[in-house]
C-alpha positions as a Markdown table, in Angstrom:
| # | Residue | x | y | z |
|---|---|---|---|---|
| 1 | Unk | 27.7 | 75.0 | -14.4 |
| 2 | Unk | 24.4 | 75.4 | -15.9 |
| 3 | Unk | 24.2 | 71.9 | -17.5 |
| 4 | Unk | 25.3 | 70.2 | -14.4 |
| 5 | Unk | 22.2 | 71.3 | -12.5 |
| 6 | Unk | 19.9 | 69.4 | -14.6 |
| 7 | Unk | 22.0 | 66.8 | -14.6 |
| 8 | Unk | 22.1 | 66.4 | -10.5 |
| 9 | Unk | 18.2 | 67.6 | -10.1 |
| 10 | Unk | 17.7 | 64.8 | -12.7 |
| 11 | Unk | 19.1 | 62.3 | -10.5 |
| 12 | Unk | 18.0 | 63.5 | -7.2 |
| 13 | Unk | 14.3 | 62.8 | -9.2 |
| 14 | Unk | 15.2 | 59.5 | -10.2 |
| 15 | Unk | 16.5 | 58.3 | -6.8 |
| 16 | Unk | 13.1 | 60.3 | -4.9 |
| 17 | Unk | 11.3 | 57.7 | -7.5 |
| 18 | Unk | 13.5 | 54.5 | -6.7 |
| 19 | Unk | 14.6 | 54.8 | -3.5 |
| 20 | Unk | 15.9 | 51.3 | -3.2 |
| 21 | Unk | 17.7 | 51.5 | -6.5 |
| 22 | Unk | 20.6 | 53.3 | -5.3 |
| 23 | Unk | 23.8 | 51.3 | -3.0 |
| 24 | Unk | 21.4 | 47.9 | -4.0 |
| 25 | Unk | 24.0 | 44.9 | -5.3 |
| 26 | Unk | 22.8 | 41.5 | -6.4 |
| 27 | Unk | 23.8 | 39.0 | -4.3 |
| 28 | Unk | 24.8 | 35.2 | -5.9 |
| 29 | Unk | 24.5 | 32.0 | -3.7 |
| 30 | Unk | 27.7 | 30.2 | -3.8 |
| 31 | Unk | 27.4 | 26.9 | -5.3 |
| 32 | Unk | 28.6 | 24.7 | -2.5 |
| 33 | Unk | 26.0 | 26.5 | 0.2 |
| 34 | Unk | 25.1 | 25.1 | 3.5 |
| 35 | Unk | 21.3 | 23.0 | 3.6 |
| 36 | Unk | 19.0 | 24.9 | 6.2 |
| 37 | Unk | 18.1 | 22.9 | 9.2 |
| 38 | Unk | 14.4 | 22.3 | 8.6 |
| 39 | Unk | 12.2 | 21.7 | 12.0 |
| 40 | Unk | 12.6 | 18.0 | 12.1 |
| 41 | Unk | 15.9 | 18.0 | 12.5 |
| 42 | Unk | 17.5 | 14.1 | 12.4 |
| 43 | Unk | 18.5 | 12.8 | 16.0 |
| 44 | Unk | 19.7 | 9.7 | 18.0 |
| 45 | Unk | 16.7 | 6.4 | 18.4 |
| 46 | Unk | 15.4 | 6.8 | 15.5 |
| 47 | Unk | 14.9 | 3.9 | 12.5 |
| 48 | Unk | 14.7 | 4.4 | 8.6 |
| 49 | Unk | 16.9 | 4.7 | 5.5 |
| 50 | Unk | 20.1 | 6.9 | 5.0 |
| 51 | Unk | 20.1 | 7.6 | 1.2 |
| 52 | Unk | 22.6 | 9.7 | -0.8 |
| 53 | Unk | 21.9 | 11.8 | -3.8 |
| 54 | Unk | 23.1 | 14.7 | -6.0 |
| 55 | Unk | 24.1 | 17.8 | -4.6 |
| 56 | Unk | 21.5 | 20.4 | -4.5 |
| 57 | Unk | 18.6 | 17.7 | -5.3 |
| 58 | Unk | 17.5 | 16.8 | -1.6 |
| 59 | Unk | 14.2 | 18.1 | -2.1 |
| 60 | Unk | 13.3 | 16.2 | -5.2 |
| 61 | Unk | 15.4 | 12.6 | -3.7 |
| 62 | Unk | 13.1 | 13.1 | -0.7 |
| 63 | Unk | 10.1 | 13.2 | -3.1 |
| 64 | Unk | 11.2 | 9.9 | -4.7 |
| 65 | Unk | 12.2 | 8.1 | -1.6 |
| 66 | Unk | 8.7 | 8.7 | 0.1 |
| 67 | Unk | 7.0 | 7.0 | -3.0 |
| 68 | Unk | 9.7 | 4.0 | -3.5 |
| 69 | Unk | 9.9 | 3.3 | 0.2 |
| 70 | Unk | 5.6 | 3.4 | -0.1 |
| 71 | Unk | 5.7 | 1.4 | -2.9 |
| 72 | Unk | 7.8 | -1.7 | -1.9 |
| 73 | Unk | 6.1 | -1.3 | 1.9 |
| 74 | Unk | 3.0 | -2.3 | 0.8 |
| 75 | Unk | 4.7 | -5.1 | -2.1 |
| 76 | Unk | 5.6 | -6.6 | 1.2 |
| 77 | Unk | 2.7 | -6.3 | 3.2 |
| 78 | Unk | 0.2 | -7.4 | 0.5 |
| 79 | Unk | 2.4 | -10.7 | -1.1 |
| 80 | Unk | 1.4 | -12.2 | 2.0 |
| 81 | Unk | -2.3 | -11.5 | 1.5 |
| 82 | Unk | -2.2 | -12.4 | -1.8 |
| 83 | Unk | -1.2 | -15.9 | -1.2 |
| 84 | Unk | -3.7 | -16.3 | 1.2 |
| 85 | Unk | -6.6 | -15.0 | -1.0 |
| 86 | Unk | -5.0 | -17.0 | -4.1 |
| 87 | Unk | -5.2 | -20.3 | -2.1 |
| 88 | Unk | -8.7 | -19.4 | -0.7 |
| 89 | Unk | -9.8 | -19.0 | -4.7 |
| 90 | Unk | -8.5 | -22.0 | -5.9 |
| 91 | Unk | -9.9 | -24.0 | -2.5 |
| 92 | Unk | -13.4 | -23.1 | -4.0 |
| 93 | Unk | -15.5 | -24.7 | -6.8 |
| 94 | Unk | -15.6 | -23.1 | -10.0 |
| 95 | Unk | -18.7 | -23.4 | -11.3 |
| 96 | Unk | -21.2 | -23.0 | -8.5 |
| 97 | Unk | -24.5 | -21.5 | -8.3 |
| 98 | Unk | -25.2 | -20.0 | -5.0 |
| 99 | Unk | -28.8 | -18.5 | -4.3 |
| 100 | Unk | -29.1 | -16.9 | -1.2 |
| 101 | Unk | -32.7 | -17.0 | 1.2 |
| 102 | Unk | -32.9 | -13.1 | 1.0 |
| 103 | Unk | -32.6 | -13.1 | -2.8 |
| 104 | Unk | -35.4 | -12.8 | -5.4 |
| 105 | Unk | -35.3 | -16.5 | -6.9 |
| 106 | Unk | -39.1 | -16.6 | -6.9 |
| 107 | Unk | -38.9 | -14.7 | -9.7 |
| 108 | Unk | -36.6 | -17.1 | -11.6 |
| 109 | Unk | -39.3 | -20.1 | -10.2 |
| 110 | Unk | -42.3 | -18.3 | -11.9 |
| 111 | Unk | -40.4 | -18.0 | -15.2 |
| 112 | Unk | -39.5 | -21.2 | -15.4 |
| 113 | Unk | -43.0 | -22.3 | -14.2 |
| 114 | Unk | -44.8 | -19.7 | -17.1 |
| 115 | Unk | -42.6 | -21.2 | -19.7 |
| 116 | Unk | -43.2 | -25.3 | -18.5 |
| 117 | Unk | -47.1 | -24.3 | -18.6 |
| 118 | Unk | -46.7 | -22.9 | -22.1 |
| 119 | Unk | -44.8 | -26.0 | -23.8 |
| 120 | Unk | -47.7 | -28.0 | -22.0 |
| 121 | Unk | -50.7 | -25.8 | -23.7 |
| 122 | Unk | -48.4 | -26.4 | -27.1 |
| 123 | Unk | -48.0 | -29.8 | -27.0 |
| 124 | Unk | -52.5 | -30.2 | -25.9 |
| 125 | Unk | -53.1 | -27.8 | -29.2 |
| 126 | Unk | -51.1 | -29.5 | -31.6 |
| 127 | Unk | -52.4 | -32.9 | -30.3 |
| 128 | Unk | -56.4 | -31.5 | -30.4 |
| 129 | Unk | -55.7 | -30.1 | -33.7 |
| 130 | Unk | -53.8 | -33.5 | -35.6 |
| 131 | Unk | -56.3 | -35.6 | -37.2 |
| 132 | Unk | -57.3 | -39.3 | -36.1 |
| 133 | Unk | -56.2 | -42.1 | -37.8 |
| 134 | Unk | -59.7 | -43.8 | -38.7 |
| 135 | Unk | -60.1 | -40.3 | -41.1 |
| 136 | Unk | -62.2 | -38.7 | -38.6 |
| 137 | Unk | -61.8 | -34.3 | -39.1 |
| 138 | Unk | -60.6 | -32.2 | -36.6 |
| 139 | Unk | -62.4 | -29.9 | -35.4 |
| 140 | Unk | -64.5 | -28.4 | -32.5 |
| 141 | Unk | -67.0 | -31.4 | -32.6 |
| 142 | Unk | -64.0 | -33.6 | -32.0 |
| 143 | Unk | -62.8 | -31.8 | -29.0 |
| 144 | Unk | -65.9 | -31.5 | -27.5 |
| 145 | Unk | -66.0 | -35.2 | -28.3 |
| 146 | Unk | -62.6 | -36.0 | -26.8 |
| 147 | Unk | -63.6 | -34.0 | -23.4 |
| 148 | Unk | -67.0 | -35.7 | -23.1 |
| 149 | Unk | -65.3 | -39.0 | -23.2 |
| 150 | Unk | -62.5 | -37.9 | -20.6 |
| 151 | Unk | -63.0 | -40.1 | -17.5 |
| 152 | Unk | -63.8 | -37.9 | -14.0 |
| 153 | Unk | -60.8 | -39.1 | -12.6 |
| 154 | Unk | -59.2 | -36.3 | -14.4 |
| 155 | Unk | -61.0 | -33.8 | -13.2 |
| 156 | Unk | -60.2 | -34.6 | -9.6 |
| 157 | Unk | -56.8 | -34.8 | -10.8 |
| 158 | Unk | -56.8 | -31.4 | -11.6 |
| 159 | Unk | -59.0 | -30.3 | -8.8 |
| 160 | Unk | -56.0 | -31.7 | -6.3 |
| 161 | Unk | -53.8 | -29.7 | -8.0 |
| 162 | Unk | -55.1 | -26.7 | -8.1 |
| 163 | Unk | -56.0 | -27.5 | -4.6 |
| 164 | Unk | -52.0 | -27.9 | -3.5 |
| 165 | Unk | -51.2 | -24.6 | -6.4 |
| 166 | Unk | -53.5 | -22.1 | -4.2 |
| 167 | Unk | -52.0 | -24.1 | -0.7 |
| 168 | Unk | -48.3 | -22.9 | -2.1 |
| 169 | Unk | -49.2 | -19.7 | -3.3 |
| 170 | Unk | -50.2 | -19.3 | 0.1 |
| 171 | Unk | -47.4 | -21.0 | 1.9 |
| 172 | Unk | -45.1 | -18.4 | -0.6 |
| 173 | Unk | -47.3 | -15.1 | -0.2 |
| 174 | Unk | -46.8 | -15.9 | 3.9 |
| 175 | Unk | -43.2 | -16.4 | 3.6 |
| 176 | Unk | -42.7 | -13.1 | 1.7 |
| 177 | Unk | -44.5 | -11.1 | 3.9 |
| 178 | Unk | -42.3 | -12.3 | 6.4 |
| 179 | Unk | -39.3 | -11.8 | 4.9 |
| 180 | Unk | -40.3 | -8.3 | 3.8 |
| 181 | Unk | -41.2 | -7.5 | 7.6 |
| 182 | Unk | -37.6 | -8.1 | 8.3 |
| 183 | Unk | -35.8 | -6.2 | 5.8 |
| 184 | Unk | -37.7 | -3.1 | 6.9 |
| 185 | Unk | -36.7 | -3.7 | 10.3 |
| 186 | Unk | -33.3 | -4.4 | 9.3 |
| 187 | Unk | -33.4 | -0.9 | 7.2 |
| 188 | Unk | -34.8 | 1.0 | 10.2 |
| 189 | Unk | -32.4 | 0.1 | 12.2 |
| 190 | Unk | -29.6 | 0.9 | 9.8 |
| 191 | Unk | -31.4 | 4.3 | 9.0 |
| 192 | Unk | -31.0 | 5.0 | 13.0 |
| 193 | Unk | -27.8 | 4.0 | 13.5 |
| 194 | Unk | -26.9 | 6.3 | 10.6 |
| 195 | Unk | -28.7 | 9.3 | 11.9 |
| 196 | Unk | -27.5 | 8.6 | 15.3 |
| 197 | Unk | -23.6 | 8.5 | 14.3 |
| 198 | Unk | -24.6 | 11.9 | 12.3 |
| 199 | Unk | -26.3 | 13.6 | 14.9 |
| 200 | Unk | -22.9 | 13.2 | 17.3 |
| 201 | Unk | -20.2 | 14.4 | 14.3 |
| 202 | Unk | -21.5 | 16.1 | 11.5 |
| 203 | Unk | -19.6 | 16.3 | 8.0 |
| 204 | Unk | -16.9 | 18.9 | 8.8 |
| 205 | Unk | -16.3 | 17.3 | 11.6 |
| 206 | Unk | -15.0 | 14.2 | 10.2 |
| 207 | Unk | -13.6 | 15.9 | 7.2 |
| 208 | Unk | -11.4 | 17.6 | 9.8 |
| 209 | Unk | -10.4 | 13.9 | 11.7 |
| 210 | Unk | -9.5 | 12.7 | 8.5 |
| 211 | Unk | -7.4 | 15.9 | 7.7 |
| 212 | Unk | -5.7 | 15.8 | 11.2 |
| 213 | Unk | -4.7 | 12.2 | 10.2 |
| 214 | Unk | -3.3 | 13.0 | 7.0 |
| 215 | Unk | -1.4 | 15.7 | 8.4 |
| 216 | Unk | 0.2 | 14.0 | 11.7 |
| 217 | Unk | 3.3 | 12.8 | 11.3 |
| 218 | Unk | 3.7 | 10.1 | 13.7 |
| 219 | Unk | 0.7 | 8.2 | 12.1 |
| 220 | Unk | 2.6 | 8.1 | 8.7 |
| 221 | Unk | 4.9 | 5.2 | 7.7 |
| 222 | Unk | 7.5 | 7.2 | 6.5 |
| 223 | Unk | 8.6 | 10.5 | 7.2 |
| 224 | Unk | 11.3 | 13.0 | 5.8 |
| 225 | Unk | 14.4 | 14.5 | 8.8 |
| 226 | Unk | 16.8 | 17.0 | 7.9 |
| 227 | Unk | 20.3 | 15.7 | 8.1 |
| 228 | Unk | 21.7 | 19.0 | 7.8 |
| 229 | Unk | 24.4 | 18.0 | 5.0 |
| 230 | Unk | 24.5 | 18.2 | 1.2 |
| 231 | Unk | 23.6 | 15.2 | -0.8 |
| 232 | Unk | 22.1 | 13.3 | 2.0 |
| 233 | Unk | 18.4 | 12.3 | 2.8 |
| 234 | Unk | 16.8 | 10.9 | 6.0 |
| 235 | Unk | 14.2 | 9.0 | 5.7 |
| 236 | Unk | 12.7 | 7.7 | 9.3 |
| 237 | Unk | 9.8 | 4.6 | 9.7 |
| 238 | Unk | 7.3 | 4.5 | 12.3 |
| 239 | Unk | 7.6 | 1.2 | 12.8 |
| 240 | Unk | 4.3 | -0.9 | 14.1 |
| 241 | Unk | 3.7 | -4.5 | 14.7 |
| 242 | Unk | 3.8 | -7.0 | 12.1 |
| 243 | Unk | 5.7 | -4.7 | 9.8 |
| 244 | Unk | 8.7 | -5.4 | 7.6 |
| 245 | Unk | 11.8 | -3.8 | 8.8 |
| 246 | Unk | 13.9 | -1.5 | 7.2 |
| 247 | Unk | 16.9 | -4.1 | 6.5 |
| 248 | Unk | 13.8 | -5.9 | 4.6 |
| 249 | Unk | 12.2 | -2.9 | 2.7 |
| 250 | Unk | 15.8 | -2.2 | 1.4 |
| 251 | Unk | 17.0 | -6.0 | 0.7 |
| 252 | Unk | 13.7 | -6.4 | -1.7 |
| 253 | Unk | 14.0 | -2.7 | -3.3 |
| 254 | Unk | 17.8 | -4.0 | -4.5 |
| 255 | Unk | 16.9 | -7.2 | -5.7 |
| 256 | Unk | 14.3 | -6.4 | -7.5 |
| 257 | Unk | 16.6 | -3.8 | -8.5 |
| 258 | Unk | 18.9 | -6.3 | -9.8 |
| 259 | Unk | 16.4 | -8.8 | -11.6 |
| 260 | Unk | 14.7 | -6.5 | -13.5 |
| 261 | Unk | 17.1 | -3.3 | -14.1 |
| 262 | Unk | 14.2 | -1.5 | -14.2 |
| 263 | Unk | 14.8 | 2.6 | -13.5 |
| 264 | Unk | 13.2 | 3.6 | -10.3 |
| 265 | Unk | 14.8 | 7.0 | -9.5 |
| 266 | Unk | 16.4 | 9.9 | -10.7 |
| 267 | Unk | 18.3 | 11.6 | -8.1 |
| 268 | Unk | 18.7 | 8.9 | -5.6 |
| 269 | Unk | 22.6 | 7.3 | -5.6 |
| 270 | Unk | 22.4 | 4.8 | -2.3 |
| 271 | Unk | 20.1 | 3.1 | 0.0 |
| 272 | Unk | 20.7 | 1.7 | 3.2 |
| 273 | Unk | 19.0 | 0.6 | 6.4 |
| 274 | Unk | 20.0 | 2.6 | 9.2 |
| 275 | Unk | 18.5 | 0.0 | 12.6 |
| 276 | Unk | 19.7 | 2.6 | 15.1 |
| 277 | Unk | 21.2 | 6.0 | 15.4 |
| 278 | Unk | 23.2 | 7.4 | 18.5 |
| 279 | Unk | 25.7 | 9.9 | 19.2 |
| 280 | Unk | 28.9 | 9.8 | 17.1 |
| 281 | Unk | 31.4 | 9.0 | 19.9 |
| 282 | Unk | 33.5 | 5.8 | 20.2 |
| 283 | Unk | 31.5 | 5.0 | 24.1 |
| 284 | Unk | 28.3 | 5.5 | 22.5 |
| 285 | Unk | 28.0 | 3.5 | 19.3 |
| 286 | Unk | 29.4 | 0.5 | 21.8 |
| 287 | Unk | 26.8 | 1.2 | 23.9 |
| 288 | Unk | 24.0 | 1.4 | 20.8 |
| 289 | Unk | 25.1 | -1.2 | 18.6 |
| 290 | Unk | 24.5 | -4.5 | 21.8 |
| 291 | Unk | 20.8 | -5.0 | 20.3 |
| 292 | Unk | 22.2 | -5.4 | 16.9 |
| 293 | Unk | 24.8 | -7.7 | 18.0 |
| 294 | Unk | 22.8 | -10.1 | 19.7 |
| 295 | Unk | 20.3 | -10.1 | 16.6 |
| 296 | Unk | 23.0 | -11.0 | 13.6 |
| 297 | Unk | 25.6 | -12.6 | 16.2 |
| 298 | Unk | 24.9 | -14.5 | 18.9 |
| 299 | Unk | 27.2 | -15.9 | 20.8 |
| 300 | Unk | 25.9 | -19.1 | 21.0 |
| 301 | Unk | 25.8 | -19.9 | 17.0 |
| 302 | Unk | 27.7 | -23.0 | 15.9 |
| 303 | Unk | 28.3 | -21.7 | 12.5 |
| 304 | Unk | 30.9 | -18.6 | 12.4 |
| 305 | Unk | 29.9 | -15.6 | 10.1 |
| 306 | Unk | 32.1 | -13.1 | 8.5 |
| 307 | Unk | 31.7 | -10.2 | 8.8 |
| 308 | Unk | 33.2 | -6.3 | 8.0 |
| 309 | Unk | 32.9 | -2.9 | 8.8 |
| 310 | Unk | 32.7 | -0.3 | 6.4 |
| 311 | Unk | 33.0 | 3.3 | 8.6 |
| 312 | Unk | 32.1 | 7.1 | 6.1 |
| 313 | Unk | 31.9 | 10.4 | 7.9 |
| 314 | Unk | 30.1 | 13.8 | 6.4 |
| 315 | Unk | 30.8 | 17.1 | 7.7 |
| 316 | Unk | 32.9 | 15.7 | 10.8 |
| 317 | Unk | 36.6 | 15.6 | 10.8 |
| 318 | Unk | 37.2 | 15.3 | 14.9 |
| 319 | Unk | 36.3 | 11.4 | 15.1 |
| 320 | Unk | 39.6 | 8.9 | 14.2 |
| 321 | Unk | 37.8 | 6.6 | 11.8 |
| 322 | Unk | 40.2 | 3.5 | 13.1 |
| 323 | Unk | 39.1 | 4.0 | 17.1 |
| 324 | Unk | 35.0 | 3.5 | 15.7 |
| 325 | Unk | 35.9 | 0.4 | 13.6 |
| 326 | Unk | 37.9 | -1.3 | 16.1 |
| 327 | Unk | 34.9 | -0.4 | 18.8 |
| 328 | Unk | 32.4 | -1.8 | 16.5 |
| 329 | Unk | 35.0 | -4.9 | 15.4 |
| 330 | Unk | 35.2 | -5.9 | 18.7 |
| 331 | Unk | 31.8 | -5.7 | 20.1 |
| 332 | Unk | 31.4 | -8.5 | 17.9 |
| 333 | Unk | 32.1 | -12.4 | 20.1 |
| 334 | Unk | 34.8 | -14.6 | 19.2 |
| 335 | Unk | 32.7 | -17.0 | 17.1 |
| 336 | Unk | 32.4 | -14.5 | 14.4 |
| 337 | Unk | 35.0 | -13.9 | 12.3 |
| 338 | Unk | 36.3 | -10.7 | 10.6 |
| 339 | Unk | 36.8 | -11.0 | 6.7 |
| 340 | Unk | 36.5 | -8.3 | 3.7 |
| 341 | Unk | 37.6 | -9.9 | 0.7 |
| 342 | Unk | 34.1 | -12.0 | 1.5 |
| 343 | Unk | 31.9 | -11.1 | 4.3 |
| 344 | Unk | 28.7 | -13.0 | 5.0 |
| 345 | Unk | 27.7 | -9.5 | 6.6 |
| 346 | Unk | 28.6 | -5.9 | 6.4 |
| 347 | Unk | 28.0 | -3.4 | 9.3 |
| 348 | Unk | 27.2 | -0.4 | 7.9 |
| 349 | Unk | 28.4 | 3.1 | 10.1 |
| 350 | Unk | 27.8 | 6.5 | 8.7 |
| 351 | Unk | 28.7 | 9.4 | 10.3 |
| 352 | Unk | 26.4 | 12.7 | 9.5 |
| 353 | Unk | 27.6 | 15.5 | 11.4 |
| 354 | Unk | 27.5 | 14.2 | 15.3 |
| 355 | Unk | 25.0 | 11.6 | 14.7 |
| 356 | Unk | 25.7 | 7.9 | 13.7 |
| 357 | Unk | 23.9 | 5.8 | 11.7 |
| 358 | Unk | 24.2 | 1.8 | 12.0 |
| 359 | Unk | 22.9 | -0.8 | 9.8 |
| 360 | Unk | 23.7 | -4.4 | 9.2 |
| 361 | Unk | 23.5 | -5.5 | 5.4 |
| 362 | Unk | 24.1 | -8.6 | 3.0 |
| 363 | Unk | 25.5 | -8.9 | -0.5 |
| 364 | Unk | 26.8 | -5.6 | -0.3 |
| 365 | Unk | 29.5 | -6.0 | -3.1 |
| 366 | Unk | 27.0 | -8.1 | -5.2 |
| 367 | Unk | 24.5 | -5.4 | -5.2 |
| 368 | Unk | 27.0 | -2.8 | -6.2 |
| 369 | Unk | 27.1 | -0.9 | -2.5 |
| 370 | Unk | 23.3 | -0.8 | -2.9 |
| 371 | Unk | 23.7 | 2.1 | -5.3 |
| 372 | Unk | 20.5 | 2.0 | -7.1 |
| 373 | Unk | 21.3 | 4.0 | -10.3 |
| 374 | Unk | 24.2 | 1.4 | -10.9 |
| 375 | Unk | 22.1 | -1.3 | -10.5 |
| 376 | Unk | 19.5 | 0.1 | -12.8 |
| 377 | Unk | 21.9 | 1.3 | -15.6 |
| 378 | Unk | 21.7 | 0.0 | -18.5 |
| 379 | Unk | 24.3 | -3.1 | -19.4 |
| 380 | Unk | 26.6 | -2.5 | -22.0 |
């Protein structure tokens, strides 16, 4: 009895020091956990990219997405550019000298001038200092000779010259003074504006515009949504005039994709447009998918196109999947024709929870289901 009370006040020590340590167990996610529901949750009339990845990577697919969608957004928006400056290039002369009026040629002018004077001084020296072919010496007494026997018409000659010299220099001097006068307007001006535009926002203020730009989410071109399920990503686009469309973005990224097999991603499986998103219920993807229909099949086309749904579902079990195919089958008009050995067009539906995401696509089986690591593996 003696050695047990150590024993116990040893422990009721050890637990007063670590009061936590006692009736504490280590607790082990399970491997197939549910994804938390982030605060931009997706949800119906939106636009972007449904993309599929491995399970646990959303966070690191998301990271990749942003920078590939980036990357072939502006591919698209500055080919066009490029082919207009490239033309504009070639439409110019190659080997032009421009000189503008504000520029400092009269520099250049009195260089040239200096060095014209100094061949002309050579060329009087060597002549004055060859000798003359009846044997007479060179010398001083022959120059002085030579300049006494000069006619006076010369030296009017050079009178009227220097006459029309000091006349330029004047002309120039005038012209300089002028052109200075306006540059320091010019600069006072600018030096106003400048301290005008800083006296209304000052430094951290701007630094905190551009901030607030960088951090708002609607002025970005492509933004991250929770989807709520395990291996998918939602990627929506703020879409704004003039700009390439998601169907567009995702038709370049596979075929460049297929050209050049070059590896783009690690955790990213498929890519595809998603043009609208609605409710997943058989009345409202009829309702949603009109627009589409009228832009891929109009009713007044003379040429048929086949076409052919392909319907997935994630983390919903409670829609029939033949009742939303037959819906979106015949929304379709008569003209069009259903065929899947060989569609011209395939109408994408995915199903993530209780929202449905709709996209129309081409080459679907050619590109491989637009599963970019297939279409980047390496041939064997």
């Amino acid at each position: 009895m003696a050695s047990a009370a150590p024993a116990a006040a040893a422990a009721a020590a050890a637990a007063a020091a670590n009061p936590n340590s006692k009736g504490k167990k280590r607790k082990y996610l399970p491997r197939g956990r549910p994804v938390r529901k982030g605060s931009h949750p997706l949800r119906p009339g939106v636009e972007g990219f449904f993309l599929t990845c491995d399970g646990g990577r959303e966070r690191q697919a998301t990271h990749e997405a942003l920078n590939l969608l980036e990357s072939f957004y502006e591919e698209l928006v500055d080919g066009k550019d490029l082919n207009v400056k490239s033309m504009v290039s070639l439409s110019k002369p190659l080997n032009k000298k421009t000189i503008f009026k504000d520029s400092d040629s009269s520099s250049e002018e009195d260089e040239t001038s200096t060095k014209e004077e100094l061949d002309v001084e050579n060329r009087e020296e060597e002549s004055n200092t060859m000798p003359s072919k009846e044997g007479e010496a060179s010398g001083p007494h022959q120059i002085a000779k030579l300049d006494a026997e000069e006619p006076a018409e010369e030296s009017e000659e050079l009178q009227s010259k220097k006459q029309r010299l000091e006349e330029g220099s004047a002309e120039e001097s005038k012209e300089l003074q002028s052109k200075t006068q306006q540059l320091e307007e010019g600069l006072s001006s600018c030096v106003n504006r400048e301290s005008d535009e800083a006296n209304d926002k000052s430094i951290g203020d701007l630094i905190d515009d551009e901030l607030k730009e960088l951090g708002d989410r609607k002025k970005r071109h492509f933004v991250s949504l929770d989807s709520g399920c395990n291996g998918v990503v939602f990627i929506q686009m703020h879409k704004r005039a003039g700009d390439p469309s998601p169907v567009d973005i995702v038709q370049r990224m596979m075929s460049s994709a297929a050209s050049t097999r070059k590896h783009m991603s690690r955790f990213i499986l498929r890519v595809l447009p998603a043009e609208l998103t609605c409710y997943a219920s058989e009345e409202e993807i009829t309702k949603a998918i009109k627009p589409l229909v009228e832009q891929y099949f109009p009713s007044a086309a003379t040429t048929p196109v086949k076409f052919a749904v392909l319907y997935e579902a994630r983390s919903n079990t409670g829609i029939d999947r033949m009742k939303i195919i037959n819906a979106v089958a015949k929304s379709i008009p008569p003209p069009h024709k259903v065929d899947l050995s060989n569609p011209d067009k395939t109408i994408v539906v995915e199903i993530v929870k209780t929202i449905c995401l709709v996209g129309v696509v081409e080459r679907y089986k050619e590109l491989l289901k637009y599963n970019l690591r297939q279409l980047t593996a390496p041939q064997q």
